[in-house]
LOKOLTI-984061 format. One record per atom (N, C-alpha, C): x, y, z; residue in one letter; residue number from 0. Coordinates in Angstrom, 3 decimals. Layout:
REM LOKOLTI-984061
X, Y, Z, a, NUM
...
//
This chain:
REM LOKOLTI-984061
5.580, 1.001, 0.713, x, 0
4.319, 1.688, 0.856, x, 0
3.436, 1.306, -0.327, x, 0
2.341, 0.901, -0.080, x, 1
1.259, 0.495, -1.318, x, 1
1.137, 1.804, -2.022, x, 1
1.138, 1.608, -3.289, x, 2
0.847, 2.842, -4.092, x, 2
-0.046, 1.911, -5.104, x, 2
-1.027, 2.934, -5.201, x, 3
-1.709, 2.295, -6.526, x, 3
-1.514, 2.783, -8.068, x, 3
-1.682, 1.984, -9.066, x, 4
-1.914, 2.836, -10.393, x, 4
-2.648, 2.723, -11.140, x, 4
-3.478, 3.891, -11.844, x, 5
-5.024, 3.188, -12.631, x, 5
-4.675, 2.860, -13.950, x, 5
-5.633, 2.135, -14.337, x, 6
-5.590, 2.056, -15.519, x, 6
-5.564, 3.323, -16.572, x, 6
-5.649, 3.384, -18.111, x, 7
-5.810, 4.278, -18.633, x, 7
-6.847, 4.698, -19.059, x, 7
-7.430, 6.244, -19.285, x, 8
-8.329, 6.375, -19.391, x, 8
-9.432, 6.060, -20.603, x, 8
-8.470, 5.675, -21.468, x, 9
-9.701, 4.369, -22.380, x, 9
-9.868, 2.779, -21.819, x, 9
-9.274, 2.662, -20.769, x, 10
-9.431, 1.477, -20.290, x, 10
-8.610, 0.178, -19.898, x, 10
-7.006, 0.604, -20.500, x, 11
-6.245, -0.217, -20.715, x, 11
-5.567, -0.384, -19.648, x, 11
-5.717, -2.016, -19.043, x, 12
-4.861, -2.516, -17.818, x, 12
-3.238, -2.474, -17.519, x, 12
-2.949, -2.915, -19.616, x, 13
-1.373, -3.191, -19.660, x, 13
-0.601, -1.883, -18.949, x, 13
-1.121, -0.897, -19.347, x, 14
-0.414, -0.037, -18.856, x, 14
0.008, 0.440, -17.371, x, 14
-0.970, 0.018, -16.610, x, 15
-1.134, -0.122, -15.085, x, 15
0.053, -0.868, -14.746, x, 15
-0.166, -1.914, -15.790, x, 16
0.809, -3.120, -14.899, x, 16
2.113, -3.180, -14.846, x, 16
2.031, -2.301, -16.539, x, 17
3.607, -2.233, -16.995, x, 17
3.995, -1.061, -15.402, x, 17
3.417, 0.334, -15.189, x, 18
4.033, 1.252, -14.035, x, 18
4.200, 0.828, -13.424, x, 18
3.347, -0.548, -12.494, x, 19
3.684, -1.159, -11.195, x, 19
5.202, -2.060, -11.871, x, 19
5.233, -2.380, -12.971, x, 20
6.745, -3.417, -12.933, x, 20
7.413, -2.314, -12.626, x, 20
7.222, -1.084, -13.582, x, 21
8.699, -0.304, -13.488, x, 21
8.574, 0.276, -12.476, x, 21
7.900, 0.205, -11.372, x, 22
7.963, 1.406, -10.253, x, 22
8.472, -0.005, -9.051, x, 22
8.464, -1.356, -9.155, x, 23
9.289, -2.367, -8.399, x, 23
10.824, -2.386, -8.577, x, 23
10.762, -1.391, -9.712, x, 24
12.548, -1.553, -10.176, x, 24
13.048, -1.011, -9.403, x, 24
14.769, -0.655, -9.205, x, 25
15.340, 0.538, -8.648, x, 25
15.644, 1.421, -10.052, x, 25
15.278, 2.712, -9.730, x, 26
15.984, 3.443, -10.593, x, 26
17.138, 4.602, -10.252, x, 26
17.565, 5.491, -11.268, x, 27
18.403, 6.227, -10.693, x, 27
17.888, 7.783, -11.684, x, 27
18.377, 9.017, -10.905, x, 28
18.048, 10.333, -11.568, x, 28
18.962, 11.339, -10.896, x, 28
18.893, 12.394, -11.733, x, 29
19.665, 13.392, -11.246, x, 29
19.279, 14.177, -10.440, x, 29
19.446, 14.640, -8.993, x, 30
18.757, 14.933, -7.893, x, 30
19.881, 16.112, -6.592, x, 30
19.379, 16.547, -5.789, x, 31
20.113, 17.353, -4.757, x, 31
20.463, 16.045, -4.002, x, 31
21.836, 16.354, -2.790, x, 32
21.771, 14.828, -2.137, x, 32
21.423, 16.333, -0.862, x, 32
21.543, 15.299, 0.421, x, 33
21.431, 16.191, 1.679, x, 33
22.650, 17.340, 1.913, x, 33
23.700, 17.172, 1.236, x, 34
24.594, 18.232, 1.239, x, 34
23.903, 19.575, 0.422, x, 34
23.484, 19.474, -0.064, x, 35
22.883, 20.474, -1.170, x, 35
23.673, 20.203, -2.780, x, 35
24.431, 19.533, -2.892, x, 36
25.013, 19.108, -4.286, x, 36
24.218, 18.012, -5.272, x, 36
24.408, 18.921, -6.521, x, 37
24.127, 18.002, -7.255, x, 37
24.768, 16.509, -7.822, x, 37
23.681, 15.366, -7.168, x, 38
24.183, 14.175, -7.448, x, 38
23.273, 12.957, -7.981, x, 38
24.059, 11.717, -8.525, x, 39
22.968, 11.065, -8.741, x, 39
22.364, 10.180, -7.506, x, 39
20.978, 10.069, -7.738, x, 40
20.061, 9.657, -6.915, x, 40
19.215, 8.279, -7.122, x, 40
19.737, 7.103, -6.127, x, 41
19.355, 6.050, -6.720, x, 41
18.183, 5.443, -5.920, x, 41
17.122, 4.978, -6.032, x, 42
15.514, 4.486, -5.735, x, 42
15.964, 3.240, -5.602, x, 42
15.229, 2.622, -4.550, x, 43
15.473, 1.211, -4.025, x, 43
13.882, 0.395, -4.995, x, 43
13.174, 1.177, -5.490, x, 44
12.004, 0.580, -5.986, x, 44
11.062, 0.486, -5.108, x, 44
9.901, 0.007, -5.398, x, 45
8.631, -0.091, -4.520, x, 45
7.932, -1.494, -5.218, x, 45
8.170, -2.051, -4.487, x, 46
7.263, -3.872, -4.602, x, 46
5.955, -4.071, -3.817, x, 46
5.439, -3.100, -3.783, x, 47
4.152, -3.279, -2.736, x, 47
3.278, -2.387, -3.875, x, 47
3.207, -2.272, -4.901, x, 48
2.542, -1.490, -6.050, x, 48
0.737, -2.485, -6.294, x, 48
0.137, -1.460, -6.776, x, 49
-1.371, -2.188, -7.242, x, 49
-1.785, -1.644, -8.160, x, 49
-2.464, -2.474, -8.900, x, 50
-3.780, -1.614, -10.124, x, 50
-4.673, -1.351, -9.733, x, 50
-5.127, -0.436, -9.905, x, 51
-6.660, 0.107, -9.617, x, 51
-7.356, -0.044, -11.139, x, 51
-8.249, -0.619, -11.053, x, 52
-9.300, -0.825, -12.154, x, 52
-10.598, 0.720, -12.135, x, 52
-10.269, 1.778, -13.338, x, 53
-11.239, 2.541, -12.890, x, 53
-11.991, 2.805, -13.756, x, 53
-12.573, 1.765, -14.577, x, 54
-12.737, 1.911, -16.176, x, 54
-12.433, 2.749, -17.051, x, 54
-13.183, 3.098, -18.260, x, 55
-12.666, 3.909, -18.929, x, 55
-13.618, 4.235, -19.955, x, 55
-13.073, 5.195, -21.432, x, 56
-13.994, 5.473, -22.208, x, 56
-14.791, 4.242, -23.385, x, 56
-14.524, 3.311, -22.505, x, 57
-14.771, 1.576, -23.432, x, 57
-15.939, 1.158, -22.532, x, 57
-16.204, 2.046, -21.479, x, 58
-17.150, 1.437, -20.537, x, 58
-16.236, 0.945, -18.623, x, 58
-17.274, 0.684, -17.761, x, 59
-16.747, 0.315, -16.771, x, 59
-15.996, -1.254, -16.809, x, 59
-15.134, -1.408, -16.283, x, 60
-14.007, -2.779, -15.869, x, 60
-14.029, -3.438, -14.633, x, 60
-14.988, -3.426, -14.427, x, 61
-15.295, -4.014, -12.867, x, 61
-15.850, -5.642, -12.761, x, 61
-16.363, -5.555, -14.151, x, 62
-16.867, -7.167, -14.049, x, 62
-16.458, -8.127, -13.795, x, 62
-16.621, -9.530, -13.837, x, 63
-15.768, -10.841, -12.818, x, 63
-14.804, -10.841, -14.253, x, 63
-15.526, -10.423, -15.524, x, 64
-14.377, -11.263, -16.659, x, 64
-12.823, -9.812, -16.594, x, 64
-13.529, -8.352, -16.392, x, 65
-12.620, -8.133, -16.567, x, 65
-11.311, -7.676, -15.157, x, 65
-11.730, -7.934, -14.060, x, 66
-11.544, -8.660, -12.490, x, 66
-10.301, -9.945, -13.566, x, 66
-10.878, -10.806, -13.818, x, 67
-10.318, -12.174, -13.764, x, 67
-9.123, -11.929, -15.037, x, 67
-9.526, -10.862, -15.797, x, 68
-8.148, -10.809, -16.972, x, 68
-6.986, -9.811, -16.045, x, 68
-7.388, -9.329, -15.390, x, 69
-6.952, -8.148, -14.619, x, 69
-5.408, -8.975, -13.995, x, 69
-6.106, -10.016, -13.319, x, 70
-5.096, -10.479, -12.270, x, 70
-4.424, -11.610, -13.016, x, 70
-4.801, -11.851, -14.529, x, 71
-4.265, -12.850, -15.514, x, 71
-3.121, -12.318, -15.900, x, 71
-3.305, -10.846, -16.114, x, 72
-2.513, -9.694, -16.642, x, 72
-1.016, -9.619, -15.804, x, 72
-1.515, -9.300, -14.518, x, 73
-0.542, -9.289, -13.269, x, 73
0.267, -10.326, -12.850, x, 73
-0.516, -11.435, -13.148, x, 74
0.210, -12.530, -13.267, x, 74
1.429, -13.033, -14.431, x, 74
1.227, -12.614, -15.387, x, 75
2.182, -12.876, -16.577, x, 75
3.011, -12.031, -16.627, x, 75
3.084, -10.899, -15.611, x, 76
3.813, -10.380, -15.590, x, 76
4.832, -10.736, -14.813, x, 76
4.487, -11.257, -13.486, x, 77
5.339, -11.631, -12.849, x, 77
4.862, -11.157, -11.748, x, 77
4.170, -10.505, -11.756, x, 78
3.604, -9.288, -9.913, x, 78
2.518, -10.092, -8.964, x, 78
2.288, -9.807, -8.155, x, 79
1.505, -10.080, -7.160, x, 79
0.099, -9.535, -7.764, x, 79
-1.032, -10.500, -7.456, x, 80
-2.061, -10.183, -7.664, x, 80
-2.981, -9.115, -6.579, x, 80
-2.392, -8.277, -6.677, x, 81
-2.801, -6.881, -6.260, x, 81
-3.834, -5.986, -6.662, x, 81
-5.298, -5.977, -6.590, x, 82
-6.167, -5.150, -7.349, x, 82
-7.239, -4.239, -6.385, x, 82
-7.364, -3.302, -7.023, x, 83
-8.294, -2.676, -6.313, x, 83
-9.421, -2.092, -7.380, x, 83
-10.680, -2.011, -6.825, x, 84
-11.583, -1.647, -7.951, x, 84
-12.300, -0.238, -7.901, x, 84
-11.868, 0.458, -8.462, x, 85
-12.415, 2.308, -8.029, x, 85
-14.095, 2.354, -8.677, x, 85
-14.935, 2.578, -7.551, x, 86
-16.583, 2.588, -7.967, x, 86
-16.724, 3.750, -8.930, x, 86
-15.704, 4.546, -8.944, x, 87
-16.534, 5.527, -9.464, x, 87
-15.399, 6.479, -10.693, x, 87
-15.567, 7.320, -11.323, x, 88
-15.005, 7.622, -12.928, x, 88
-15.598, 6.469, -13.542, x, 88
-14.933, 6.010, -14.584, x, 89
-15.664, 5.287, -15.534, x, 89
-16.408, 3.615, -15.276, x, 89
-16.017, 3.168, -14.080, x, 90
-16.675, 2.306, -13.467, x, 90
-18.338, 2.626, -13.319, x, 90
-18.408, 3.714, -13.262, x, 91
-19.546, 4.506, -12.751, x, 91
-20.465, 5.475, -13.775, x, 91
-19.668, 5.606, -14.938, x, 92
-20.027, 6.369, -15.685, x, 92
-19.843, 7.689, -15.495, x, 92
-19.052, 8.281, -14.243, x, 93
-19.189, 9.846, -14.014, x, 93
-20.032, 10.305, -13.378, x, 93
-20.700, 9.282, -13.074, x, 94
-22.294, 9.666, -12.154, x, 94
-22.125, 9.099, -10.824, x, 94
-22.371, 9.955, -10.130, x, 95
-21.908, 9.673, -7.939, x, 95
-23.120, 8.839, -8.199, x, 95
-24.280, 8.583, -8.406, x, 96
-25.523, 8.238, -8.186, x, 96
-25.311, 6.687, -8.130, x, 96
-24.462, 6.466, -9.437, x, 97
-24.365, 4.940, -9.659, x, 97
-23.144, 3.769, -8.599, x, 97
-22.231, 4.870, -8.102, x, 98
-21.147, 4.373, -7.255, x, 98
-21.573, 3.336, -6.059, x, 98
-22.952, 3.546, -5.568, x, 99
-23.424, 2.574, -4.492, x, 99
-23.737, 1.541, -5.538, x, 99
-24.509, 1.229, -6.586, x, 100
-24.638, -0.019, -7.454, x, 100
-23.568, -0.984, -7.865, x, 100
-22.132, 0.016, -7.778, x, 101
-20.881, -0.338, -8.041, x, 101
-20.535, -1.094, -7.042, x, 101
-20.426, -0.696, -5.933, x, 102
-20.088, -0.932, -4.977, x, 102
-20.852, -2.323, -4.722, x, 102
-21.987, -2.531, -4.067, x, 103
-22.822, -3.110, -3.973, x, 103
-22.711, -4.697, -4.811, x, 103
-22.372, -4.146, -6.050, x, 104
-21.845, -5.718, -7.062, x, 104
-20.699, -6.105, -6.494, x, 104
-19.824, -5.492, -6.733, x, 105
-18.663, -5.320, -5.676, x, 105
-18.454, -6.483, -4.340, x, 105
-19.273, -5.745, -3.374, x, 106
-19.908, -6.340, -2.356, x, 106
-20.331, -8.030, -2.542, x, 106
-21.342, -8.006, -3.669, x, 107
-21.629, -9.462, -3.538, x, 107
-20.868, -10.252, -3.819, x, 107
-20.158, -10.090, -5.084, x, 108
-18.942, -10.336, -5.676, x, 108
-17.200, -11.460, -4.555, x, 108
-17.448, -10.690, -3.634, x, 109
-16.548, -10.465, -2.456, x, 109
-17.427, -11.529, -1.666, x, 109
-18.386, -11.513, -1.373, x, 110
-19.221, -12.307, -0.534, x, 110
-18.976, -14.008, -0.888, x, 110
-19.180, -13.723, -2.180, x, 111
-20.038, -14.815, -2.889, x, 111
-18.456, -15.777, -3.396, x, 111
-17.559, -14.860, -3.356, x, 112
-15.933, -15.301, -3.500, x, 112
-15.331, -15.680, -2.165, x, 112
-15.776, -15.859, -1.375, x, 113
-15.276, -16.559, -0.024, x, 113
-16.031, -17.607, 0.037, x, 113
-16.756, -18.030, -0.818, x, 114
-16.996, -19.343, -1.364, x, 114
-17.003, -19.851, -2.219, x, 114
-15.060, -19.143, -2.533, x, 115
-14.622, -20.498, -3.642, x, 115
-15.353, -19.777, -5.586, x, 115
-14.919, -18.309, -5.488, x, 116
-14.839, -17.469, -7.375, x, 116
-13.259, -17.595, -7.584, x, 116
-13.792, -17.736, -8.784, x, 117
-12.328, -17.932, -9.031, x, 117
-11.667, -16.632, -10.057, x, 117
-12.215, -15.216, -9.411, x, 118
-11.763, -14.211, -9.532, x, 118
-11.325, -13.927, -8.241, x, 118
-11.245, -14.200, -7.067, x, 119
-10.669, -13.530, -6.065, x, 119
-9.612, -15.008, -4.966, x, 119
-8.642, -14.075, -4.850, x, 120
-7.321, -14.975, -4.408, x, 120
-7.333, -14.302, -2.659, x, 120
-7.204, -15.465, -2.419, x, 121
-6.967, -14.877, -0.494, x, 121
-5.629, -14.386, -0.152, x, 121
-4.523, -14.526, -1.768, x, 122
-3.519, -13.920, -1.105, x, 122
-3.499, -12.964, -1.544, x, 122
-4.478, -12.578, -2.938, x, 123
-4.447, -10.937, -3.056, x, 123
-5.321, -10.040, -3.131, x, 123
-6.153, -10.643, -1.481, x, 124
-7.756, -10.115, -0.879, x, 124
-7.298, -8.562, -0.412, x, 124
-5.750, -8.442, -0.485, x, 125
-5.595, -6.864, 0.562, x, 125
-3.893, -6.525, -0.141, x, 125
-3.257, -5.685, -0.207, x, 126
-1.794, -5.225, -0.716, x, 126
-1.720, -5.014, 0.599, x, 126
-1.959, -5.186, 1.784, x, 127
-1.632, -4.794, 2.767, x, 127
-1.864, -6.235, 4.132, x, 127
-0.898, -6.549, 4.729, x, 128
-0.961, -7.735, 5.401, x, 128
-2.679, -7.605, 6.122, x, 128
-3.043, -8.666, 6.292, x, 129
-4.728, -9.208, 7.162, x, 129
-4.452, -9.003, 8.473, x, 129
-5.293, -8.584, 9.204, x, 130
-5.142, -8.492, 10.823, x, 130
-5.067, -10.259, 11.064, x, 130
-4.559, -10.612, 11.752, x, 131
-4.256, -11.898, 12.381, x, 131
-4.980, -12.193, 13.806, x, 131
-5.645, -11.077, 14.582, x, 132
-6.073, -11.144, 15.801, x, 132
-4.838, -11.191, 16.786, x, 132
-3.797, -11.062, 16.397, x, 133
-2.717, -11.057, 17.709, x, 133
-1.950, -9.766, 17.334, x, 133
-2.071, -8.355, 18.683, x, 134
-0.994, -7.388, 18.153, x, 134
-0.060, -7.821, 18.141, x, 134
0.909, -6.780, 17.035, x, 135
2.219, -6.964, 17.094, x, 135
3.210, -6.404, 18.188, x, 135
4.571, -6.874, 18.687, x, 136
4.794, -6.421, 20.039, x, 136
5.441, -5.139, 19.678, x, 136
4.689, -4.275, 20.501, x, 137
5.508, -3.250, 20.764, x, 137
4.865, -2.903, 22.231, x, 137
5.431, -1.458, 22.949, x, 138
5.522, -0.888, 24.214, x, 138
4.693, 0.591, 23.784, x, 138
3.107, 0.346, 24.629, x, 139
2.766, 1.712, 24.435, x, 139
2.549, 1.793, 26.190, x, 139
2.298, 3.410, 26.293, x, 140
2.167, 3.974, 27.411, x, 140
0.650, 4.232, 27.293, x, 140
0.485, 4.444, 26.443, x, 141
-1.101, 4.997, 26.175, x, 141
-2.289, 3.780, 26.028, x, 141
-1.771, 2.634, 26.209, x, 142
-3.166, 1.446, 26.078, x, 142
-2.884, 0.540, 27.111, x, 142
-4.224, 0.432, 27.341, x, 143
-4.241, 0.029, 29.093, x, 143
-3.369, -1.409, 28.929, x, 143
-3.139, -1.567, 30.375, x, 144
-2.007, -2.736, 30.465, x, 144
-2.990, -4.316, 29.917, x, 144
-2.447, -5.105, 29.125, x, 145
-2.388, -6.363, 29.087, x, 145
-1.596, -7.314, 29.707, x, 145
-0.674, -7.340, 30.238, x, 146
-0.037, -7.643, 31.155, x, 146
0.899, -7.098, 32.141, x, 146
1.615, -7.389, 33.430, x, 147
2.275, -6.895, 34.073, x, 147
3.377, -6.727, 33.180, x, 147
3.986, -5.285, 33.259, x, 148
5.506, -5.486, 32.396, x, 148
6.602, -6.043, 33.021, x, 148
7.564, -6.286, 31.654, x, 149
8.727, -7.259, 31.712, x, 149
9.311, -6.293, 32.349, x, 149
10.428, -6.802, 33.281, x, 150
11.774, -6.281, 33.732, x, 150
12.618, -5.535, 32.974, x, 150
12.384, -5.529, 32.078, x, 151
13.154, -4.544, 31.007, x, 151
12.861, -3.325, 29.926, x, 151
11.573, -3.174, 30.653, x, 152
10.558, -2.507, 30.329, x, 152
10.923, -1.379, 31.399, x, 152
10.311, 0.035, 30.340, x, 153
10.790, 1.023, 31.374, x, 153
9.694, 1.312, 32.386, x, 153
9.686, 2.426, 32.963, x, 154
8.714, 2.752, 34.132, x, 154
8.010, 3.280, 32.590, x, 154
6.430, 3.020, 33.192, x, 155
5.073, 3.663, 32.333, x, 155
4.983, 2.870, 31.311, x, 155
5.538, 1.327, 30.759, x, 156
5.324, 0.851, 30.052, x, 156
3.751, 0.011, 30.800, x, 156
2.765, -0.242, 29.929, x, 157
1.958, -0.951, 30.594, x, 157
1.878, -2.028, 30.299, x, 157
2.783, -2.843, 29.876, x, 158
2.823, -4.450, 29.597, x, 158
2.459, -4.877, 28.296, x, 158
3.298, -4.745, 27.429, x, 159
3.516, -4.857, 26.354, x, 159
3.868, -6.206, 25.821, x, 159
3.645, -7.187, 25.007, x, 160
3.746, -8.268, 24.819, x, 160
5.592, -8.889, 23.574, x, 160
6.635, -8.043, 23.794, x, 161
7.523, -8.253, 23.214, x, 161
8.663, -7.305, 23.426, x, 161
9.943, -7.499, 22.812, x, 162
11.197, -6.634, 23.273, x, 162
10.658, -5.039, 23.126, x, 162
11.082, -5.089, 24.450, x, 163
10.593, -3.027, 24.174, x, 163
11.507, -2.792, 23.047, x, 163
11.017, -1.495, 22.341, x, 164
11.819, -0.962, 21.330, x, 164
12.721, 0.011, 22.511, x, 164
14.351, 0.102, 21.963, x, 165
14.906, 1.514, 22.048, x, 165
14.119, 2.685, 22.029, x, 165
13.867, 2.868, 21.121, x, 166
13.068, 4.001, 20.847, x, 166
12.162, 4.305, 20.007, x, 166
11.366, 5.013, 19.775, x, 167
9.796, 5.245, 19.349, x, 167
10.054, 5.474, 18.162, x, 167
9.425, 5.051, 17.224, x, 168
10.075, 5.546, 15.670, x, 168
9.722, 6.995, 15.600, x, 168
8.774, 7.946, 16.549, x, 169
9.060, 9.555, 16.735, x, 169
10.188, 9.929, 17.049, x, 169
10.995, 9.434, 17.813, x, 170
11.672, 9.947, 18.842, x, 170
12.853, 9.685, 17.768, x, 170
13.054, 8.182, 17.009, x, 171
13.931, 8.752, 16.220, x, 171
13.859, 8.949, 15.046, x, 171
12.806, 9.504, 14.655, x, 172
12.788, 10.625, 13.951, x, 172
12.947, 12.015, 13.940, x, 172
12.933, 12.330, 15.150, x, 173
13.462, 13.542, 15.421, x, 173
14.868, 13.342, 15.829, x, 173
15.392, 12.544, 16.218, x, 174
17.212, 12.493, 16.332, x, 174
17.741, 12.429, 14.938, x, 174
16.841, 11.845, 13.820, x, 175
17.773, 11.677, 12.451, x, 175
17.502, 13.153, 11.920, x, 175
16.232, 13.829, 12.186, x, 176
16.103, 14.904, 11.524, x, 176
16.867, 16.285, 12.065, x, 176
17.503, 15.907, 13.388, x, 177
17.795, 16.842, 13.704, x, 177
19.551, 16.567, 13.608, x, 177
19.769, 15.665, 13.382, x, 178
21.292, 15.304, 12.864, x, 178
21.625, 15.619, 11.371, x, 178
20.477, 15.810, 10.851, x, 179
20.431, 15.958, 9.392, x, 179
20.347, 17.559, 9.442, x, 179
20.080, 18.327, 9.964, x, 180
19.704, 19.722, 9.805, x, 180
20.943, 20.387, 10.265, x, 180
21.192, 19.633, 11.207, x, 181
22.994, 20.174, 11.720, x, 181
23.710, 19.801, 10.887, x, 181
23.909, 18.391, 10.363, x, 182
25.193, 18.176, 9.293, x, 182
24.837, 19.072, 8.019, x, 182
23.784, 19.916, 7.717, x, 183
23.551, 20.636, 6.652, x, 183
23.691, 21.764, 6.664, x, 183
23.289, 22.067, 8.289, x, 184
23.557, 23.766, 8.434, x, 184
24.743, 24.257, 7.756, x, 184
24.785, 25.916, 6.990, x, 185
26.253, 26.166, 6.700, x, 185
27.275, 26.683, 7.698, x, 185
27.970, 26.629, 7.495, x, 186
29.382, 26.930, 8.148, x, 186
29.260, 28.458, 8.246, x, 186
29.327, 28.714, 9.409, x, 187
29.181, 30.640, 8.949, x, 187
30.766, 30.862, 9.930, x, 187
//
C-alpha cells in the first residue's frame, strides 16, 4: 500500500527518506496474536513508500532544484524515485490562497517535463502503476458485457476478459473473517 512520508518540519528530506528505508524493512514488536496472547509480531515491510515534499520553516521545497535533490536523495539511498509534492503547509506558506499558484507551477512543471526535465522520471511519474488502457481480467456482474462469456464462467458473469476468480476478494473476506472469529471465540 503506498504510504507517504513528509518531510520535516524545518524542511529536511533526509529524514523522509531515511522512514521510507526503515518502513521497506521487516520489523518485529511485541503485540496480541489472533489467539489473544501475548506474542512477538513480525511486519513483512512496505516497499511501495514515498516522500512528500511539504516544505518547511526554511521556506517552500517545491522548486525543480529542490524536486531534483529530492529524488538525488532517494536515489542514494537505494529507493525508488517516488515523490509527491504537498501545495500547501509550508510549500504555501500556511496560506490556502497561495495553494492554486503552487499547484499551477506544479502543473507547468509536469507539462513542460514530458518534454524531456530532467527533474521528472516516467518511472517515478506515479507510486502507483499507470492505467495501460487494457482492464485487468477479472468477472464483474455489474458492467455491461464486453464479450460473450467463457464456458467457465458462471451464470451472470457478463464476459469478462480472463480466468474467473473463485471468489470475490468480499466474499473471501468474509470466509477468513468469519473463520477467524470462530477460531477465537472462547470455549464456554
Amino acid at each position: 500500500m503506498p504510504i507517504g512520508i513528509k518531510n520535516s518540519t524545518d524542511g529536511d528530506v533526509q529524514i523522509a527518506v531515511d522512514g521510507a528505508r526503515a518502513s521497506a524493512e521487516s520489523h518485529v514488536f511485541m503485540g496480541i496474536n489472533p489467539d489473544g496472547l501475548a506474542s512477538l509480531i513480525t511486519t513483512t515491510g512496505n516497499p511501495d513508500c514515498h516522500v512528500i515534499l511539504r516544505g518547511g520553516s526554511g521556506g517552500p521545497n517545491y522548486s525543480a532544484e529542490h524536486v531534483s535533490a529530492a529524488l538525488g536523495t532517494l536515489t542514494k539511498a537505494g529507493l525508488p524515485e517516488r515523490l509527491i509534492v504537498d501545495a500547501s503547509h509550508g510549500n504555501s506558506g500556511k496560506d490556502h490562497r497561495r495553494q492554486p499558484v503552487v499547484a499551477a507551477d506544479l502543473a507547468s512543471r509536469i507539462a513542460d517535463a514530458r518534454r524531456s526535465a530532467p527533474t521528472w522520471s516516467a518511472a517515478a511519474a506515479s507510486p502507483t502503476p499507470a492505467w495501460t488502457g487494457t482492464p485487468r481480467p477479472r468477472c464483474s456482474t455489474a458492467s455491461p458485457p464486453r464479450s460473450a462469456p467463457a464456458a467457465d464462467h458462471p451464470a451472470g458473469c457478463r464476459g469478462c476478459r480472463g480466468p474467473h476468480p473463485r471468489a470475490t476478494s468480499r466474499s473471501w473476506f468474509r470466509r477468513a473473517t468469519t473463520m477467524r472469529l470462530r477460531s477465537t471465540a472462547p470455549d464456554r
